[in-house]
Structure formats: structure tokens, C-alpha cells
BABAPA-258877 format. One record per residue (C-alpha): residue number from 1; residue in one letter; z, x, y. Coordinates in steps of 0.05 Angstrom, whole numbers, always signed. Example, Ala and Ser with C-alpha at 12.3 -4.5 7.8 and 13.67 -1.06 7.14 Angstrom:
residues 2
<n = 1, res = A, up = +156, east = +246, north = -90>;
<n = 2, res = S, up = +143, east = +273, north = -21>;
END
This chain:
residues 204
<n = 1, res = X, up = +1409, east = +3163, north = +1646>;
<n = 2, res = X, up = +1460, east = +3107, north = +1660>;
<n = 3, res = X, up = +1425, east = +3071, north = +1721>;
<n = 4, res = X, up = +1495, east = +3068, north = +1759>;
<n = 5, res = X, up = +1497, east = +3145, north = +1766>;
<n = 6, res = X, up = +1445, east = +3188, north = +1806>;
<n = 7, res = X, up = +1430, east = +3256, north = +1785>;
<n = 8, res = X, up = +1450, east = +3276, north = +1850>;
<n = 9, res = X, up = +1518, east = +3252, north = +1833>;
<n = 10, res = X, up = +1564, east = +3297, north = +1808>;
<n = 11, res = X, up = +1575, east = +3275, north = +1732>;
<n = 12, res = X, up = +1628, east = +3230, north = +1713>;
<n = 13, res = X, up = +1621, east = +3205, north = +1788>;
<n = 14, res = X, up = +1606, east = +3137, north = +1804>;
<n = 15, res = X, up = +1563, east = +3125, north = +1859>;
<n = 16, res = X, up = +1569, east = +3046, north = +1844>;
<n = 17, res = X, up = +1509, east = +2996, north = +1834>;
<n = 18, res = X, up = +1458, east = +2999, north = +1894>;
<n = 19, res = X, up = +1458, east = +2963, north = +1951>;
<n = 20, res = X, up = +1404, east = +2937, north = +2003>;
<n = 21, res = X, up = +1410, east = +2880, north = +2046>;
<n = 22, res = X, up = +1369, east = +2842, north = +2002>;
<n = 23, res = X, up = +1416, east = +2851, north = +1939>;
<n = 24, res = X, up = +1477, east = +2830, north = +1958>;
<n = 25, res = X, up = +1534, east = +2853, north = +1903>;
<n = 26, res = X, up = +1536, east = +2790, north = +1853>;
<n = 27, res = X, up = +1614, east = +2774, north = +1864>;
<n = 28, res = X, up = +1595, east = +2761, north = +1934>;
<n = 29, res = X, up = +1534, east = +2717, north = +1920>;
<n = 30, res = X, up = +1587, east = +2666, north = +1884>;
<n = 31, res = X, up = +1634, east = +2674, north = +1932>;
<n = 32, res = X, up = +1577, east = +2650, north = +1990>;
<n = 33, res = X, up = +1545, east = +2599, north = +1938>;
<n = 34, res = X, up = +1621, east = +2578, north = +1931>;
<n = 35, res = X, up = +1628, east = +2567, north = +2008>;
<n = 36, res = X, up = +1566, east = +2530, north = +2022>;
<n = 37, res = X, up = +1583, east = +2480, north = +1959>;
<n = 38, res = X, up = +1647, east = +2465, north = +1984>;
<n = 39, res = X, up = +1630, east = +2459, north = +2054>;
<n = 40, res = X, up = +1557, east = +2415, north = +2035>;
<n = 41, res = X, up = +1616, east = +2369, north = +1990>;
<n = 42, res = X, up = +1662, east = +2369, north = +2051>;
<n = 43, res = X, up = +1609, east = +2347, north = +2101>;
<n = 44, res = X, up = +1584, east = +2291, north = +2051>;
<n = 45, res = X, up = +1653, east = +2262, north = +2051>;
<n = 46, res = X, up = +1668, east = +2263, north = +2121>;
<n = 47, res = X, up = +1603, east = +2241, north = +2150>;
<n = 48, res = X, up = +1615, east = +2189, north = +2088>;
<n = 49, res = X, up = +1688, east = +2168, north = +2128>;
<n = 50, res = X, up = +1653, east = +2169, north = +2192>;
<n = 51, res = X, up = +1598, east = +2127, north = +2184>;
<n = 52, res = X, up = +1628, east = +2078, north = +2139>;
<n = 53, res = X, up = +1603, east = +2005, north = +2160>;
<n = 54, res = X, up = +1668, east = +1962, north = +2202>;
<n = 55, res = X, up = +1652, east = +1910, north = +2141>;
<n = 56, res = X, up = +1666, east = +1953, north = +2085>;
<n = 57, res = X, up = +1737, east = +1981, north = +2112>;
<n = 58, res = X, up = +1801, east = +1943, north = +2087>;
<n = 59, res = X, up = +1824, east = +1877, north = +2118>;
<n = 60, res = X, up = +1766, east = +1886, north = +2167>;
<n = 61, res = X, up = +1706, east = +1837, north = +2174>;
<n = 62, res = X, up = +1655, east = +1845, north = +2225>;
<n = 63, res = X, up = +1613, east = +1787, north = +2252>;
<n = 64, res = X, up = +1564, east = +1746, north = +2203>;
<n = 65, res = X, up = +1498, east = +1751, north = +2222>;
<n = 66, res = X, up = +1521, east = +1823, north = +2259>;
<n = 67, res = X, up = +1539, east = +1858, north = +2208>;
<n = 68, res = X, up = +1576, east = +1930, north = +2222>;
<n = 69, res = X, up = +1579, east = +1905, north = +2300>;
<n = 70, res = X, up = +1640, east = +1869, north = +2311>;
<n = 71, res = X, up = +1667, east = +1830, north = +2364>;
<n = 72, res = X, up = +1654, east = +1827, north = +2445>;
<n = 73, res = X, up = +1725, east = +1842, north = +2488>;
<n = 74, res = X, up = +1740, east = +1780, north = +2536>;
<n = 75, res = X, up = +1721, east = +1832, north = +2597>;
<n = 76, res = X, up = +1715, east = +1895, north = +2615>;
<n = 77, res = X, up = +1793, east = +1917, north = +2619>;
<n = 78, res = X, up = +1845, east = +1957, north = +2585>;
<n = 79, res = X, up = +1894, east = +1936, north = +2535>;
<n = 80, res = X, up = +1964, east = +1925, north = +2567>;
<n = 81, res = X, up = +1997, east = +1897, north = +2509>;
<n = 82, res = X, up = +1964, east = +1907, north = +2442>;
<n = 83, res = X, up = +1980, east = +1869, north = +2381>;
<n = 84, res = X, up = +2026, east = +1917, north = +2348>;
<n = 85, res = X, up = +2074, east = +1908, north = +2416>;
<n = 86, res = X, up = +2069, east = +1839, north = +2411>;
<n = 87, res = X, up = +2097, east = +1844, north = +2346>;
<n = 88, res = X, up = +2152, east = +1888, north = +2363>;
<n = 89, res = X, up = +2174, east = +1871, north = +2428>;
<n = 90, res = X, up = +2248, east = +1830, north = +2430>;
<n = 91, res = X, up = +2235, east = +1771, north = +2415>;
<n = 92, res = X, up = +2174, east = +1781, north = +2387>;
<n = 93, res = X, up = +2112, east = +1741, north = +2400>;
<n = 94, res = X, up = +2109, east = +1679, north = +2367>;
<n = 95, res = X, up = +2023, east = +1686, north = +2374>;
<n = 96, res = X, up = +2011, east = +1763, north = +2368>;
<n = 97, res = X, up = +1946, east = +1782, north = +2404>;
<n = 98, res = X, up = +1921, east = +1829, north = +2447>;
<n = 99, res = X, up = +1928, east = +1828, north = +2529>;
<n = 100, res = X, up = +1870, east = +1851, north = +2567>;
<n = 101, res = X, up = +1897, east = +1873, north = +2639>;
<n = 102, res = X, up = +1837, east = +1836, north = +2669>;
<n = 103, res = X, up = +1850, east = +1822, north = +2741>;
<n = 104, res = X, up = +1859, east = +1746, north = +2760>;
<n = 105, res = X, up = +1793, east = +1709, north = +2759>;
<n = 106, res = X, up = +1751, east = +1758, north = +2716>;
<n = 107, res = X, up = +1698, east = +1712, north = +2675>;
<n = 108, res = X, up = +1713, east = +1712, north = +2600>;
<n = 109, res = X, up = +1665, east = +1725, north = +2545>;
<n = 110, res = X, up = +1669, east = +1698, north = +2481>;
<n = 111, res = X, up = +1682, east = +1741, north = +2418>;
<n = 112, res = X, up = +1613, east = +1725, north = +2382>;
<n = 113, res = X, up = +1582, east = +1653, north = +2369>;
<n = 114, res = X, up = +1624, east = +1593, north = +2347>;
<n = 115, res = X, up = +1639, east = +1522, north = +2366>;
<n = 116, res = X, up = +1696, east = +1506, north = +2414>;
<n = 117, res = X, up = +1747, east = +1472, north = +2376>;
<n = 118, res = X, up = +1792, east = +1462, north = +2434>;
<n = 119, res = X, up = +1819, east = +1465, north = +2508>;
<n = 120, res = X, up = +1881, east = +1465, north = +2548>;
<n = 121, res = X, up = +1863, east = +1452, north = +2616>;
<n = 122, res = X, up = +1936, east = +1453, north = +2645>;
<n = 123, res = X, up = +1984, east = +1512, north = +2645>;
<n = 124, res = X, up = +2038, east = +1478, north = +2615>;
<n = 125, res = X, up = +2077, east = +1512, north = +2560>;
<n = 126, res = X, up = +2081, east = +1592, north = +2543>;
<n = 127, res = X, up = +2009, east = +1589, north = +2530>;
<n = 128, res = X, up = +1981, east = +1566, north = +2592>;
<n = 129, res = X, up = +1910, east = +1538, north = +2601>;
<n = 130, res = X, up = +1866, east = +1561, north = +2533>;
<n = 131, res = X, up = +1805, east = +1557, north = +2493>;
<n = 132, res = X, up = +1801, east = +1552, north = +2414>;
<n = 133, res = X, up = +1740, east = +1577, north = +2391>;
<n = 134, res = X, up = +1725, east = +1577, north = +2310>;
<n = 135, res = X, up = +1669, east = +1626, north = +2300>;
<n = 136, res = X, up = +1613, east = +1625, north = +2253>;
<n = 137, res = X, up = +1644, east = +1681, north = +2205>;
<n = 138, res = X, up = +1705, east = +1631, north = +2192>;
<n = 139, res = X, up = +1752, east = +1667, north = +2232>;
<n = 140, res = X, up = +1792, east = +1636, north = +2293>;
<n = 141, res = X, up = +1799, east = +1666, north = +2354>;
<n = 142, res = X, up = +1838, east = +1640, north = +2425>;
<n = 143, res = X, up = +1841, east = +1660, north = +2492>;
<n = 144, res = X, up = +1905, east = +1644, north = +2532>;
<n = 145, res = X, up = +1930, east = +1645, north = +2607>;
<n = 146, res = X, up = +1869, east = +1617, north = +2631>;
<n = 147, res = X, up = +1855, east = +1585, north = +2706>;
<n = 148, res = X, up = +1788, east = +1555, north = +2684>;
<n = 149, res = X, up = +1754, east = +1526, north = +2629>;
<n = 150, res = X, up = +1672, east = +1523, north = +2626>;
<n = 151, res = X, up = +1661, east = +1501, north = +2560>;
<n = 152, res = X, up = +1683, east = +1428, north = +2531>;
<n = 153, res = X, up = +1707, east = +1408, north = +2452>;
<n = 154, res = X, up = +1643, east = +1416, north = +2397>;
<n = 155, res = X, up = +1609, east = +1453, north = +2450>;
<n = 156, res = X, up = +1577, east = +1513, north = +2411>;
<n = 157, res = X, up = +1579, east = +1584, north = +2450>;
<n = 158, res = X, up = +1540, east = +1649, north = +2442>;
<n = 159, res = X, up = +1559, east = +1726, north = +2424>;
<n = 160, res = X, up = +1581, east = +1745, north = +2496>;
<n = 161, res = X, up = +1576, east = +1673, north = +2532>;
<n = 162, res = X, up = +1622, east = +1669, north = +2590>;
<n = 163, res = X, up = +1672, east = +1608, north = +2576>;
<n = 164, res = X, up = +1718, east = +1617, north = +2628>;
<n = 165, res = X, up = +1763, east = +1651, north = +2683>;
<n = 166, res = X, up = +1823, east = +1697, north = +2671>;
<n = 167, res = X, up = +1883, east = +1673, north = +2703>;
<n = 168, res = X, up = +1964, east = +1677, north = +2696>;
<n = 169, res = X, up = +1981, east = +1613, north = +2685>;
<n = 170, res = X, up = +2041, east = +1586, north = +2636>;
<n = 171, res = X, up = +2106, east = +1558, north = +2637>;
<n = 172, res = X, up = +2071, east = +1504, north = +2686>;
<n = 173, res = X, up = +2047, east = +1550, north = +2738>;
<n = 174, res = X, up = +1985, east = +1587, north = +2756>;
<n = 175, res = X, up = +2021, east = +1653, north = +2760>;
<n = 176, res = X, up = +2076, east = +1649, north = +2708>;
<n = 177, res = X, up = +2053, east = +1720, north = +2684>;
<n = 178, res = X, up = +2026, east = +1785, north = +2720>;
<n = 179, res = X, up = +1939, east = +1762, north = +2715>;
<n = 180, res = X, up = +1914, east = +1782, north = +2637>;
<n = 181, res = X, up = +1872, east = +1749, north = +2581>;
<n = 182, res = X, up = +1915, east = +1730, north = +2516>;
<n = 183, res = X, up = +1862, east = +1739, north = +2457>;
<n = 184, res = X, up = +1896, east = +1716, north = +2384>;
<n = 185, res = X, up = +1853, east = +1715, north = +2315>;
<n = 186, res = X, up = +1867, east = +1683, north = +2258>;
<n = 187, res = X, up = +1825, east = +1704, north = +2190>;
<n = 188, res = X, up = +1820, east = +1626, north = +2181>;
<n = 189, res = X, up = +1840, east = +1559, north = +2225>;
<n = 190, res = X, up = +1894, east = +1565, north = +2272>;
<n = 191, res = X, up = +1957, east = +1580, north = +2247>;
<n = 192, res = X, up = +1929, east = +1591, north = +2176>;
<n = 193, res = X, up = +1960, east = +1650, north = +2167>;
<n = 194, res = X, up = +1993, east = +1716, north = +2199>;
<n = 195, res = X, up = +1949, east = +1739, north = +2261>;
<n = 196, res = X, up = +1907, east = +1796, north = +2251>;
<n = 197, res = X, up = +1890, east = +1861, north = +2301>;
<n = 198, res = X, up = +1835, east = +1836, north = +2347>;
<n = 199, res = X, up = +1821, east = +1896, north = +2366>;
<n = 200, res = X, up = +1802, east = +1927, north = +2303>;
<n = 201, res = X, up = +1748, east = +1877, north = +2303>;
<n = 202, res = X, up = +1714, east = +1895, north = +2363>;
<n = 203, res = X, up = +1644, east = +1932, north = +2360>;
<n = 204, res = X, up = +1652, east = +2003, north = +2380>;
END
């Protein structure tokens, strides 16, 4: 007797294969075995996005010696002018960088460890008082509108050292701008090259 039928079936009647809750139809086994592939590949990939190290993503370079960890933000404040509004504001920048809204007299911490390559103690020019500091991964990084130095010239400096006081100076005054921290990077020396996103440098 075919196994599909039952004699209880009237004949030419199918009463179609069996099924129990541990035999699922077959169609639907592939379909489910389908599912889980595609969603076990589609996990993969995005945890693979997700978790990809800083160091291994385009144009991106975390700290040497820190790998994956980036750099530390001058202070605990928001961004009120990032570098892409730097970049497109009229006139633009002529040093794109990021502004950190830090209120005047915040201490400043240094991206990550590097040698002080120079200061500006007076607030003369657009820049105001600054520090230079070429870091240990061969990237450049400066800190503008200062109202204190604490660090000198060849003075080396620590991941997260404080090296000096927020302020608003420029132009020749202490408050030629509303209080912020200027941070610029460079890939290389100063002025080496175009300035690069700070901010897609910093650890998360």
C-alpha cells in the first residue's frame, strides 16, 4: 500500500505525508535551515563592522603603544564647532580643528604622550596662546586659545597629562572669543599636510 494513503482513506484520496511535531514537512526544514544561515552570516558581518579595531578603519590611526584606543579629549565638554564646520564655515578656517565648549579655565589634557614642540605664551594673533605637541605615533596635534601654559619646549608629556588652562584669548586679548579649546591634528609635522578629524581619533 502506498505509505501516503491510509486504508481509512477513501481511495484515490490523499491524506498527505504524516506529520508530528518532530517531523517537520522537509520544504520547511530548508526554509528554517535557510533562515538561521543567513541570519548566523548576517550576525558574523555585523558584529565583524562593529567590533572592527579604530586602527584598521580607513585614514584612521589610533595611538602607538594603545593600539584600538585612541586619543584623550582636551576636557570633559561638548563639541561646539567640529572640524567639518570649520571647514565649511565663510571664510573657512585656515587651521580646521575641533572646539571643545570647555568653560574658561578648565585644565587641558593632552591627546596621548609626545614631546612639546612648542608654546605661545601671548594671545597675539587668531590663534591665541598655544601648545604644539608632536606625539609618539608621528602625528601632530595643537591646542589653541589658551590662558596658561604648564609645560615648556622638549618637555615630554603623558596620555592624559594636564598641560594647561582653557581660555579665549586671540587677536591680543584674553577674551577675543566666547571660552573653548582649539584642538588641530596633523597626520605628520605641522602644516605637513591637510588637517585631519580629531575627533575620529578619540577612544570611544
Amino acid at each position: 500500500m502506498d505509505p501516503l494513503h491510509s486504508a481509512a482513506a477513501p481511495v484515490g484520496t490523499s491524506r498527505g505525508p504524516s506529520l508530528s511535531a518532530a517531523e517537520p514537512p522537509a520544504h520547511r526544514v530548508v526554509v528554517a535551515d535557510a533562515i538561521r544561515a543567513v541570519t548566523f552570516l548576517l550576525a558574523v558581518t555585523l558584529g565583524a563592522i562593529a567590533f572592527q579595531p579604530l586602527v584598521d578603519a580607513p585614514g584612521l590611526q589610533a595611538s602607538a603603544g594603545l593600539p584600538g584606543t585612541g586619543y584623550v579629549v582636551p576636557a570633559a565638554a561638548g563639541v561646539s564647532c567640529d572640524w567639518t564646520c570649520h571647514r565649511e564655515r565663510k571664510p573657512s578656517s585656515p587651521e580646521p580643528g575641533t572646539d571643545f565648549a570647555a568653560p574658561y579655565g578648565t585644565p587641558v589634557a593632552s591627546a596621548d604622550a609626545g614631546t612639546v614642540i612648542s608654546v605661545k605664551s601671548d594671545p597675539s594673533t587668531a590663534t591665541g596662546r598655544l601648545i604644539a605637541i608632536r606625539l609618539d605615533d608621528g602625528y601632530t596635534v595643537r591646542y589653541l586659545h589658551l590662558s596658561e601654559s604648564l609645560v615648556d619646549p622638549g618637555q615630554r608629556v603623558t596620555r592624559g597629562q594636564i598641560i594647561a588652562v582653557s581660555g579665549a584669548s586671540g587677536g591680543g586679548r584674553d577674551w577675543h572669543y566666547g571660552p573653548h579649546v582649539h584642538v588641530t591634528l596633523w597626520q605628520g609635522a605641522e602644516w605637513s599636510g591637510p588637517t585631519v578629524d580629531f575627533e575620529r581619533y578619540v577612544g570611544k
